[in-house]
Each structure stands twice: as C-alpha cells, then as structure tokens.
TORKOL-313798 format. One record per residue (C-alpha): residue in one letter; x, y, z. Coordinates in pm, whole numbers, plus 50000, padded with zeros to 5 digits. Layout:
BEGIN
[r 'A' [X Y Z]],
...
REM end
This chain:
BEGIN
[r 'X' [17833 92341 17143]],
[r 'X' [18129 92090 17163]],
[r 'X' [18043 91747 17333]],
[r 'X' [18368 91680 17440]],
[r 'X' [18421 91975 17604]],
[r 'X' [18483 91964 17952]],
[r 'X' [18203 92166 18142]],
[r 'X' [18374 92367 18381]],
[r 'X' [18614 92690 18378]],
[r 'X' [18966 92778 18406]],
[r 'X' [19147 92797 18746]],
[r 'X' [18920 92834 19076]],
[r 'X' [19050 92595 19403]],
[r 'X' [18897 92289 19550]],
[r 'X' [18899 92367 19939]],
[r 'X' [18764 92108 20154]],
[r 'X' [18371 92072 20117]],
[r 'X' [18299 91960 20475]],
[r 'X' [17929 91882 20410]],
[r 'X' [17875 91670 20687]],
[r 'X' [17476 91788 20706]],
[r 'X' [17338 91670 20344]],
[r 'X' [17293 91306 20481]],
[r 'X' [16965 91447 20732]],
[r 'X' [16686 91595 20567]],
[r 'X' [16535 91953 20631]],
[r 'X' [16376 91994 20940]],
[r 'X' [16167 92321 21147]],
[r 'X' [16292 92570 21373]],
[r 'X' [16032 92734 21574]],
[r 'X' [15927 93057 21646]],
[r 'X' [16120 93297 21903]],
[r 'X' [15977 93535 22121]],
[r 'X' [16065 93818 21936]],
[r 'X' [16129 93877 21536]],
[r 'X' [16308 94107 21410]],
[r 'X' [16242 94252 21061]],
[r 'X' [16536 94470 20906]],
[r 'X' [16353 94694 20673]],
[r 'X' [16660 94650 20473]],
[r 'X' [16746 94317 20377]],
[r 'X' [16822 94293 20014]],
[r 'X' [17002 94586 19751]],
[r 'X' [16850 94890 19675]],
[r 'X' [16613 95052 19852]],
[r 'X' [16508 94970 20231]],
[r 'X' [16091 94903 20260]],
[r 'X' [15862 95157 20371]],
[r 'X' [15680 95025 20688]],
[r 'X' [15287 94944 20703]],
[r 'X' [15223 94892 21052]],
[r 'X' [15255 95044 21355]],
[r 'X' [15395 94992 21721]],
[r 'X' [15082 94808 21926]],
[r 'X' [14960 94655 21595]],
[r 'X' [14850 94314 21544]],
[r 'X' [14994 94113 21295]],
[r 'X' [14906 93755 21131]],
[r 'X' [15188 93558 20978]],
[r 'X' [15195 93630 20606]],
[r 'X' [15053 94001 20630]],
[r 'X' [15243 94242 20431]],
[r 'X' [15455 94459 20716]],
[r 'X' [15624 94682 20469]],
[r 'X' [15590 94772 20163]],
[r 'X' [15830 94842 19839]],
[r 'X' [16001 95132 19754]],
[r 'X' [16029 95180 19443]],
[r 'X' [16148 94931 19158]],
[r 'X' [16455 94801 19332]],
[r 'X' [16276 94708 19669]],
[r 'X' [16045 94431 19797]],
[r 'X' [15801 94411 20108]],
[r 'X' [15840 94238 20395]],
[r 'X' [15597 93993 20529]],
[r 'X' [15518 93881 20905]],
[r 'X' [15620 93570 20968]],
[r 'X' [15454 93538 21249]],
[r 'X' [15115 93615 21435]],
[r 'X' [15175 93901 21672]],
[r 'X' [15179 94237 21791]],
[r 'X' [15444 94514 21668]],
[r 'X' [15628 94601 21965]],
[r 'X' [15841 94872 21779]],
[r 'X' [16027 95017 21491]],
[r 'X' [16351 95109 21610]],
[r 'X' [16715 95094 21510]],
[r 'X' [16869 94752 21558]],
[r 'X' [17205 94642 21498]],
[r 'X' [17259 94477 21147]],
[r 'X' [17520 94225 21013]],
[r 'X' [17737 94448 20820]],
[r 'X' [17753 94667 21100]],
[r 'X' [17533 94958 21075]],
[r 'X' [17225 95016 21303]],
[r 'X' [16934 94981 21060]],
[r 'X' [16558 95056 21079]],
[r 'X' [16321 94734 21220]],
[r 'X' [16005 94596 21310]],
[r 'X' [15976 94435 21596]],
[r 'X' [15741 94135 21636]],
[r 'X' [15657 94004 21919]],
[r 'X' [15496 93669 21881]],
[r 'X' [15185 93520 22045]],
[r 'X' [15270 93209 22222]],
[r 'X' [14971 93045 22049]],
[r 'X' [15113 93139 21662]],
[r 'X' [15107 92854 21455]],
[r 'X' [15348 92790 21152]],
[r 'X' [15030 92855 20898]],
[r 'X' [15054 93111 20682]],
[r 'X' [14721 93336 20747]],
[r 'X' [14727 93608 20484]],
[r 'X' [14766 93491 20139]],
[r 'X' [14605 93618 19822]],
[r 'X' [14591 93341 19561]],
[r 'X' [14624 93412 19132]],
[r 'X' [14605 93194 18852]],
[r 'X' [14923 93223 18743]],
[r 'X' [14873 93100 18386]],
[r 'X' [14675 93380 18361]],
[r 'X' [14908 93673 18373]],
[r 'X' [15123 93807 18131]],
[r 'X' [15519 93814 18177]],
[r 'X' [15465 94127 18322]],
[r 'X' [15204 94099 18554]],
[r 'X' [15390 93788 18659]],
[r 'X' [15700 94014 18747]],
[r 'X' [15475 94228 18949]],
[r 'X' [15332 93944 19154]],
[r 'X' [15718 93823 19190]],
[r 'X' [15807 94160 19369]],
[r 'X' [15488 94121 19567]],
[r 'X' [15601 93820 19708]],
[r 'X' [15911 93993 19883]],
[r 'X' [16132 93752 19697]],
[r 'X' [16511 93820 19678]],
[r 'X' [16808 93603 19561]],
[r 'X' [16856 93355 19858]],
[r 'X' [17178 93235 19787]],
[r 'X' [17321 93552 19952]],
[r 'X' [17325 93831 19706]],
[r 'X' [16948 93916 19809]],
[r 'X' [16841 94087 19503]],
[r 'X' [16496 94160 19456]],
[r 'X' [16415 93855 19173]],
[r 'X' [16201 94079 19002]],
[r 'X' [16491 94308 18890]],
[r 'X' [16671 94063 18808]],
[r 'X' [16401 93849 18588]],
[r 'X' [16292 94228 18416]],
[r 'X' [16479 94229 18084]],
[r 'X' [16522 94524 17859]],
[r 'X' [16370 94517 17516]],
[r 'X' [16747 94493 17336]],
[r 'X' [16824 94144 17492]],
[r 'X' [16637 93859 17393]],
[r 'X' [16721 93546 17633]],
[r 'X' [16724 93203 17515]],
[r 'X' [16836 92998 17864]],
[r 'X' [16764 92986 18254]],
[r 'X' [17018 92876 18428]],
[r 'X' [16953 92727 18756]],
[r 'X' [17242 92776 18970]],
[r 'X' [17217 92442 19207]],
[r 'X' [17598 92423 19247]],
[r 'X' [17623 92519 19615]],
[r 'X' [17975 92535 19564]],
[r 'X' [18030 92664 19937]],
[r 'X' [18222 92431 20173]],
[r 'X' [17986 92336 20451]],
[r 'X' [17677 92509 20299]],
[r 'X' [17402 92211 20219]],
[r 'X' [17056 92389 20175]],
[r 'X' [17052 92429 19812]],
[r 'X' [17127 92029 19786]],
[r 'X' [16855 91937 20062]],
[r 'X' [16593 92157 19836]],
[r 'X' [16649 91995 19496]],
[r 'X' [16638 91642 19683]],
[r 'X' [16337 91708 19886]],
[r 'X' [16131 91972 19692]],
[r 'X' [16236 91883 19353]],
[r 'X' [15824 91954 19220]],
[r 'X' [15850 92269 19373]],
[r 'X' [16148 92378 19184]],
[r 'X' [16012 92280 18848]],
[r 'X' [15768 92511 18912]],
[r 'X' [15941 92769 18975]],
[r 'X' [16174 92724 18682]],
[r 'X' [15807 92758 18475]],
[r 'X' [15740 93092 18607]],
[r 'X' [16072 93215 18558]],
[r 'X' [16134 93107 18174]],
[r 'X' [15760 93252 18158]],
[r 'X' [15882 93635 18326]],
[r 'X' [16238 93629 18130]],
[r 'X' [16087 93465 17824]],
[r 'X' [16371 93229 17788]],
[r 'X' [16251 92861 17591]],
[r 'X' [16533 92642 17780]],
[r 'X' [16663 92548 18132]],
[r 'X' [16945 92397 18274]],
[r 'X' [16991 92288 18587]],
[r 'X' [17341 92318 18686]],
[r 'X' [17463 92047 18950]],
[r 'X' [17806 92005 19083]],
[r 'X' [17913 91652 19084]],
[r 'X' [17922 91587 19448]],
[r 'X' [17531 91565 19449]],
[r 'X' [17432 91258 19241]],
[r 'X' [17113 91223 19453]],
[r 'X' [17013 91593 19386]],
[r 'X' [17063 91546 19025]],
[r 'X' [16875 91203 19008]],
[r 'X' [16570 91377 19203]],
[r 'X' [16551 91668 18964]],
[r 'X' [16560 91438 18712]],
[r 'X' [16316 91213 18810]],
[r 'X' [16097 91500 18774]],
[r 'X' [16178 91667 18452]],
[r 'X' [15870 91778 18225]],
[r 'X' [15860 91516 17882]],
[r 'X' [15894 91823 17670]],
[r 'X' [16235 91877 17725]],
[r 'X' [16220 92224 17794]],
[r 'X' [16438 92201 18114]],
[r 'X' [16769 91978 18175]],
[r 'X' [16989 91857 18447]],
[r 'X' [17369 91919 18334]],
[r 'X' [17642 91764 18612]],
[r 'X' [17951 91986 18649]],
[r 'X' [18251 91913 18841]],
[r 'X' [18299 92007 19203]],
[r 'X' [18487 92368 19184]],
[r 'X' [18504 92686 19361]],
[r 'X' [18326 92921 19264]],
[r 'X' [18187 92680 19000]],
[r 'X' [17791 92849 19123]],
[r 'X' [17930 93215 19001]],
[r 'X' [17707 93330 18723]],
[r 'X' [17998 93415 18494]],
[r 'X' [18148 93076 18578]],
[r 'X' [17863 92823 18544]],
[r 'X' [17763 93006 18264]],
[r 'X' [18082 92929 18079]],
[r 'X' [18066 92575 18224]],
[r 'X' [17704 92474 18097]],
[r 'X' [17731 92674 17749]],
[r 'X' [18085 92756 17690]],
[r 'X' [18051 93151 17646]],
[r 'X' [18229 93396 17829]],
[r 'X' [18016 93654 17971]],
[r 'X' [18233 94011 17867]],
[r 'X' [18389 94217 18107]],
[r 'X' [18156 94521 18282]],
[r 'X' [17871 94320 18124]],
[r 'X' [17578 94090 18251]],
[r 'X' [17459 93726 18143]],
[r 'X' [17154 93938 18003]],
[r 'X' [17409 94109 17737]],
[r 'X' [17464 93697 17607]],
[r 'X' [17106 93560 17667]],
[r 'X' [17109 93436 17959]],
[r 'X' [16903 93481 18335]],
[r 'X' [17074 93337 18631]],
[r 'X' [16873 93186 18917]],
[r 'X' [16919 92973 19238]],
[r 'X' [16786 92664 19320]],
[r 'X' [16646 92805 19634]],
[r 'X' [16494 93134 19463]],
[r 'X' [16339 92920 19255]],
[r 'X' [16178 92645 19438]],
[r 'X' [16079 92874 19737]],
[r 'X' [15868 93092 19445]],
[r 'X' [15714 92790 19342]],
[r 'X' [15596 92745 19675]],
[r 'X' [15445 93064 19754]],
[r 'X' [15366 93175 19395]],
[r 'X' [15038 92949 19332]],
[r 'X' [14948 93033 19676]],
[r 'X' [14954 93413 19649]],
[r 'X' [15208 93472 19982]],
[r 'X' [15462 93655 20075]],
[r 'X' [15808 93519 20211]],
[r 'X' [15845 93452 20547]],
[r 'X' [16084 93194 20603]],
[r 'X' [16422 93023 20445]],
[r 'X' [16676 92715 20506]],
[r 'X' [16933 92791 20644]],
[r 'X' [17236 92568 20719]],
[r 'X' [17351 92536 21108]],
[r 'X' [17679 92359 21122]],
[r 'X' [18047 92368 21261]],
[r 'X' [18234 92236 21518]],
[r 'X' [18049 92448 21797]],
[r 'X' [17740 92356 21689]],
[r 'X' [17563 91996 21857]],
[r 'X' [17255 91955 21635]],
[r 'X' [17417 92074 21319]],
[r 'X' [17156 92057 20995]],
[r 'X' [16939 92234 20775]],
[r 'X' [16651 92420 20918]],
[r 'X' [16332 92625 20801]],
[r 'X' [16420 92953 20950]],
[r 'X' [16172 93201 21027]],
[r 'X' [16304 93530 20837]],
[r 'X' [16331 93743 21158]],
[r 'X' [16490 93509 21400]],
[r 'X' [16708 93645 21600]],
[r 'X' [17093 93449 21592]],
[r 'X' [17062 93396 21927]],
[r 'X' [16754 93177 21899]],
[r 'X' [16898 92961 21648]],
[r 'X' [17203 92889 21801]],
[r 'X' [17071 92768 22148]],
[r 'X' [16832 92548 21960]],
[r 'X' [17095 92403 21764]],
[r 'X' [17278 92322 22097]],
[r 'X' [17571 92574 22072]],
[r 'X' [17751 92641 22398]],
[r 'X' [18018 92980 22524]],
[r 'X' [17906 93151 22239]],
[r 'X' [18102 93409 22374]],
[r 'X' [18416 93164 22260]],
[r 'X' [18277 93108 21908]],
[r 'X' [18289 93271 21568]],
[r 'X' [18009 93334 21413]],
[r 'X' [17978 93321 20981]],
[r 'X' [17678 93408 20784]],
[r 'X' [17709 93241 20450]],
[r 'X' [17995 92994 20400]],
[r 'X' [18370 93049 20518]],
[r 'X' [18487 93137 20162]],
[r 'X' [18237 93467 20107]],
[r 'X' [18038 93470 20473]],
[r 'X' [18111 93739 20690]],
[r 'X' [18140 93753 21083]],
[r 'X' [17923 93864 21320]],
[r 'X' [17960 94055 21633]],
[r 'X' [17623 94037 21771]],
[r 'X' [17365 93763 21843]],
[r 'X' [17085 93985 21825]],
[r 'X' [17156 94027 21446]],
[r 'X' [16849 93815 21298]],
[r 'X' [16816 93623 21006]],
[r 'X' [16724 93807 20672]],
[r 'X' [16671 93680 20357]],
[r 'X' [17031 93682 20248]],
[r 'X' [17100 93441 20508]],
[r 'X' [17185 93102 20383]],
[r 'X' [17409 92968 20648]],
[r 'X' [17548 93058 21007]],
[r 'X' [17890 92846 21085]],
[r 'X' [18019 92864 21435]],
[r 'X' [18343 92803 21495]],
[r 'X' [18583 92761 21781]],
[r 'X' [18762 93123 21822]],
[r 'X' [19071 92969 21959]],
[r 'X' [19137 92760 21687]],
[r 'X' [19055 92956 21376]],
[r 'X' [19216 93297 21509]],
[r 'X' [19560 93330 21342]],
[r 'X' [19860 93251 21554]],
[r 'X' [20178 93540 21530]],
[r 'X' [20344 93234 21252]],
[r 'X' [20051 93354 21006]],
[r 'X' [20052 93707 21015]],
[r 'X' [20092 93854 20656]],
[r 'X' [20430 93901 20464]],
[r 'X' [20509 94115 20202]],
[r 'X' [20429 93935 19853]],
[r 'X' [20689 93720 19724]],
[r 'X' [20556 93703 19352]],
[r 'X' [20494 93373 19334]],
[r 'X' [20187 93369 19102]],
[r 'X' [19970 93163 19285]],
[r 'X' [19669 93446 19298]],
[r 'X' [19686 93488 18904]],
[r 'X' [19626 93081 18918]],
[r 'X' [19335 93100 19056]],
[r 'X' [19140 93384 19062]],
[r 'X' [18857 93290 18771]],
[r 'X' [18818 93630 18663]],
[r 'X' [19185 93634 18522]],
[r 'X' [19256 93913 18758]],
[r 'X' [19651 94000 18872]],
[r 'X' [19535 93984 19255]],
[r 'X' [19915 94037 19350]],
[r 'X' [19897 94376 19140]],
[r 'X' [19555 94469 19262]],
[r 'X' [19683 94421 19646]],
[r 'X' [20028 94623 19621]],
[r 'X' [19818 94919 19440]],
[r 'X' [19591 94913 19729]],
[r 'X' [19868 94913 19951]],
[r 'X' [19951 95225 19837]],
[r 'X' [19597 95348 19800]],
[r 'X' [19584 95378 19438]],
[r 'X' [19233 95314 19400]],
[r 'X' [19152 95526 19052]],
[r 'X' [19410 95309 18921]],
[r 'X' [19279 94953 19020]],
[r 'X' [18985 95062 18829]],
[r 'X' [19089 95213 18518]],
[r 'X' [19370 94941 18456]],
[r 'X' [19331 94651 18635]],
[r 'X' [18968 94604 18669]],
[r 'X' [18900 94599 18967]],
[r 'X' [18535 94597 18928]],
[r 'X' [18529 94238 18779]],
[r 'X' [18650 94127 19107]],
[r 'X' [18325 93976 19288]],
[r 'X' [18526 93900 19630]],
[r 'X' [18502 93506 19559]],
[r 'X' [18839 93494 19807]],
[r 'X' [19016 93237 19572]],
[r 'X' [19335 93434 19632]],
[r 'X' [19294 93543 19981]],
[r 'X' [19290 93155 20038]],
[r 'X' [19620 93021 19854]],
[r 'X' [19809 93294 19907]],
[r 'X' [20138 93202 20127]],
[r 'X' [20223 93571 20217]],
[r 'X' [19849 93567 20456]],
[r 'X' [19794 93889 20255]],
[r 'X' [19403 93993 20351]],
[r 'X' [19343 94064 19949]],
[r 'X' [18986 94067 19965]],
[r 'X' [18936 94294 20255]],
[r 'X' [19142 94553 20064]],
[r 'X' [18974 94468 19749]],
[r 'X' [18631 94568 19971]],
[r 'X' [18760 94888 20102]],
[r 'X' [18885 95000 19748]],
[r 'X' [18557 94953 19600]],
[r 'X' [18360 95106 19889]],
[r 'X' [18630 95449 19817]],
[r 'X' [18580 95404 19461]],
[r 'X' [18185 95374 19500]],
[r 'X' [18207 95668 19764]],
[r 'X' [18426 95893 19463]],
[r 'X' [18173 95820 19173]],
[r 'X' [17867 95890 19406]],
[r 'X' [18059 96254 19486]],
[r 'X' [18084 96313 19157]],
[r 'X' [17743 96206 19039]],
[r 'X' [17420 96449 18995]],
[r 'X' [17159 96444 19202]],
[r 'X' [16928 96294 19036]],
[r 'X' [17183 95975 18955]],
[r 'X' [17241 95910 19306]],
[r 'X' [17046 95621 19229]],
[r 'X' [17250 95431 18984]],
[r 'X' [17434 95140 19027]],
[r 'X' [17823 95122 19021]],
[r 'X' [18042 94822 18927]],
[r 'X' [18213 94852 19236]],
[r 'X' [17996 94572 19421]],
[r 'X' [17665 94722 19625]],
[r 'X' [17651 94967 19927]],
[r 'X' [17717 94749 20241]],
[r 'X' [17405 94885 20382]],
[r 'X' [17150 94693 20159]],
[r 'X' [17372 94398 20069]],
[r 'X' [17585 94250 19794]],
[r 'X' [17574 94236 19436]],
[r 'X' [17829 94203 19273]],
[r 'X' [17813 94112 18859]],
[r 'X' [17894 93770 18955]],
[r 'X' [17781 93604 19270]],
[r 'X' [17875 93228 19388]],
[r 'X' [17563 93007 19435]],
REM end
C-alpha cells in the first residue's frame, strides 16, 4: 500500500447530504394492527410458508421457511394470529404472496422464540448455516441473503472484511446512528463474519462526515488489531463495494467480476451489527432502522421498525399529513424508488422512506428532457468509467445486445451519478433498468431449463430485489 495515497476513487458527485436526523438517537416504533410479511423480500427465491390462516404466532417464530440456498425465512415479529396468505401489493409493483399478522393488542416488543448456540463452537460452516437461519439479508438495500454472500468457493482465499459504514446516501442516517450507539454489537458481528469468510483483517470504512461514528468504533476496537477504522472522504457512491474497495486498499475490482475474485467480502454496518445482536441469542430477524425524514415528515428520525409494518403506520406516527400530496422514497433519493401504495410494508431491504412534497419535486415543462448535447459530463462522473451518453442514445434506439457486448452495460449498478448532472434531464437510469430487464428477459429465453436458475449480470429480477455487482452502502 502507498501512505500517501489518497483513499477514495475517481469521479462520483457530492450532492447535498441533508442529514438533518444523525443529531437524535434511535428510538421505537410500535407495533400496528396488522403486519404484513412479503414472502419475498430479498433475491432469489421467495420463502415457503409455515403457518397457516387462524394460526397463532409469537414474535420471533419462524413463519416461513427457506427455499433453497439463495433464500432465508421469515420470522414473526410479532405475537398474533395469521389472518391470511394472500397476494398483496409490493414496492416494485407486482402483487406478491404474504402473511398476514394480525397482532394481539397485548404483544410486547420481546422476542419469544429464540434458540440460543455457542457460537465459538461451530465451524465456518455451521456458522453460515445458522446465518441463513437467522433470515438475515443485506440491509443496506440490496437484501441478499448474507449467507450467500459470506459462502466462498474453495478457489478464492480472502484476506479482508470490509465493513461498508459509508452511508453515502443524502438524507439516509441509520447506518451512522448504529456504529455510534451499538458500536459492541458491531464488533461482534465483524467476529462472526471474518470467522464464516475466513478473512484475518477488517476495516471499517467511514466517510468523513461521521467523526463521532468513527471515534465510537474506535473506542471499541479489539487490542489485537485484527479490525480497523479507516476515514474516507465524503463521496457518492463512496459505500459501493467496487468503490470503497479501491478507496481502503487501492485495487480495482475487474470488470464482470466480484470482490471475492481479489480477496475481499463486503458487508454493512447494519448487516453486521444487527447479526451480532441476534446471533448469540439464537433469533431470527424481525425488525430494522429505518430512517423517516423529509420535508413532509414532523417527527423525522431513525426508528426500530418492525419488518412488516405497513407504510401507512409509519408515516402517521411520524406525523406526516395529505399523504395523498406527498412522494413517497424507499431508500435514499439517489437509488430509492417511489411508491404508489401505503399498504406496501416494510421489508428487510428497507432502509429509509423520504416523503416529499409532490408539488415541489415534480418537474415543471422548463425540465423536461432534451436531446444530448455531448457535453461529457456523464463520462465525469459515472465511477464505473462507463460512456452513459453512449449507453442512453443506444437505448434510445433499443439496441440492447449492443449495450452489452460493447459498452458494458452490465457494470452499470444504477448508482444515478449521471441521471443527476446531466443538463439534457435525460432519465439514463430508467433506460439503463429497462435494458437490463430485456437483456435479462433474452438470456433467460435462451437458457435451458435446468439454468433458469442462474444469475445474470444484468442486475436481479425486480420481483425479489436488487443486486447488482456493486451496491452503494
């Protein structure tokens, strides 16, 4: 490594952060009436239910089960009776399969079903199996089952963790409340995972707006020196795996490949620290923090979420008002999406909801998009080194095969870096999205049976979330 180099990565943009939340500290939400449990809330396969309607259920219990490798169970989280399993509208659109909770009045937030290992005990891959038991998927919005991605092939040999605690996200501030307020938590969870993946080393990777993060996590750092706090400056999309990995060690992941292929596992802060809450215990995930802010929002802050909650809920306990005049984001405003309906609940993937004022983020006719005047400014920013411009006008004329084969469109992880400096208002991430849902939809045609399975460098199925091979945060 080379001291004086500069820990960060070329191009990227530095939109305003608009944190206004990380000053309070985490507090509870309570439980709604009704939960509702999408039996598909992370990539790959959707859960296989264990209960049935009229069922009683304590919080904790095991509701569904895996399906396979690439799947995780759901857990309760809270007591109850199942009402139903029934199609229910989803985020991304869809109508997807549910459980239906609906919660005693007398349910308490303890957790009621747990099944407690020594965790020292268990070998790397036992460890991995207790992982998937746990329901545990990324949480900072690529939901993918932890186990997958902490299961390492025989061929790679990893040497580092890195612990993604960038939160590089305008507005987003869970990530930064965790490592302040939990920081004992996330050391343990950093243990288990260098234990699964093998890896000797960690680094914590903290972008330089949270000085009281870092000096928490560091506060608590074990004497051998096994993991380290490394401050990196305040960037978009300095929390994308490919990204902070060249910012903390200075390699460059290669194209169509995965920090695995150079040594290195990529976690988040909140993965982390949330399994080494509920590891030691033996339970299952049942809630998250989520961040509730924006201007439509009157008791804007970071909440324990119940996974289940229904938007609704959240947003008249956080004091929003004609929610029929908001807009509503899951995530952050750079890679969240909007939703239509409030009775979309919270899932696992859900690591903010920003409401908005419609009338004042909905484009007036002086924005609508222009052709492309060639002015470069995508190139400058996107960090993949993609020609966005190029990648746009071949969409424009539907030339998907050819996005792919020659401009690489599958490096392209839908950060929105151009979308957001370009002057023309061209939408180049939505058409990057619908190219690589045609080109997914092509290679699945062609594809055997018994491959149907596999995944694509296109970005995941909307159905069962996002993974791209490089996720912010």
């Amino acid at each position: 490594m080379f001291p004086w180099r500069k820990k960060t990565f070329s191009r990227g943009v530095h939109p305003d952060g608009n944190k206004s939340t990380a000053g309070s500290p985490i507090r509870r939400m309570p439980f709604a009436s009704r939960m509702i449990l999408p039996l598909a809330q992370h990539i790959g396969k959707p859960a296989v239910p264990l209960v049935r309607a009229g069922e009683e259920v304590v919080r904790g219990q095991p509701i569904a089960r895996a399906n396979g490798f690439l799947s995780v169970p759901i857990h309760a989280p809270a007591d109850g009776v199942v009402e139903s399993i029934e199609l229910k509208p989803s985020a991304r659109g869809p109508w997807v399969e549910s459980i239906v909770i609906r919660v005693y009045e007398a349910s308490t937030q303890e957790i009621r079903w747990a099944e407690p290992r020594d965790l020292d005990a268990l070998s790397p891959k036992e460890l991995l199996q207790v992982i998937q038991d746990s329901g545990m998927v990324g949480l900072g919005g690529a939901a993918f089952p932890s186990h997958a991605k902490m299961t390492v092939p025989g061929e790679f040999a990893i040497h580092t963790l890195i612990v993604n605690g960038c939160e590089c996200e305008p507005y987003l501030t869970c990530d930064h409340k965790l490592m302040r307020e939990h920081p004992d938590d996330l050391m343990q969870g950093i243990r288990i995972a260098m234990r699964a993946i093998g890896a000797g080393r960690a680094i914590i990777g903290v972008e330089d707006n949270k000085p009281d993060a870092a000096a928490a996590m560091r506060a608590r750092l074990p004497a051998d020196g096994a993991i380290s706090v490394e401050v990196v400056p305040t960037k978009y999309p300095q929390g994308a795996e490919k990204m902070l990995i060249k910012s903390l060690l200075g390699i460059e992941v290669p194209p169509g490949k995965l920090p695995m292929h150079v040594g290195v596992v990529v976690n988040n802060v909140g993965t982390l620290t949330q399994l080494g809450q509920i590891l030691p215990a033996g339970q299952g995930l049942t809630e998250r923090v989520v961040t509730v802010t924006g201007p439509g929002i009157k008791k804007p802050g970071d909440y324990w979420v119940p996974i289940g909650t229904p938007m609704r809920t959240v947003l008249e306990w956080a004091g929003a008002q004609d929610v029929s005049e908001r807009e509503i984001i899951l995530g952050g405003p750079m890679m969240g999406q909007a939703v239509a309906s409030l009775e979309v609940p919270v899932t696992k993937a859900v690591s903010g909801i920003l409401v908005f004022d419609r009338r004042h983020i909905e484009a007036p006719a002086s924005r609508r998009s222009y052709p492309c005047i060639k002015c470069g400014e995508c190139v400058n920013v996107c960090p993949m080194g993609l020609n966005p411009s190029m990648l746009g006008m071949l969409a424009a004329r539907r030339e998907y095969d050819l996005m792919s084969s020659d401009h690489h469109i599958g490096e392209c992880f839908e950060c929105g870096c151009c979308t957001y400096v370009c002057p023309a208002h061209i939408p180049l991430v939505q058409q990057f999205k619908v190219a690589k849902a045609i080109l997914r939809e092509r290679v699945a045609a062609k594809a055997p049976a018994h491959e149907s399975g596999e995944r694509f460098d296109f970005g995941a199925p909307p159905t069962h979330g996002r993974k791209p091979s490089v996720h912010p945060d």
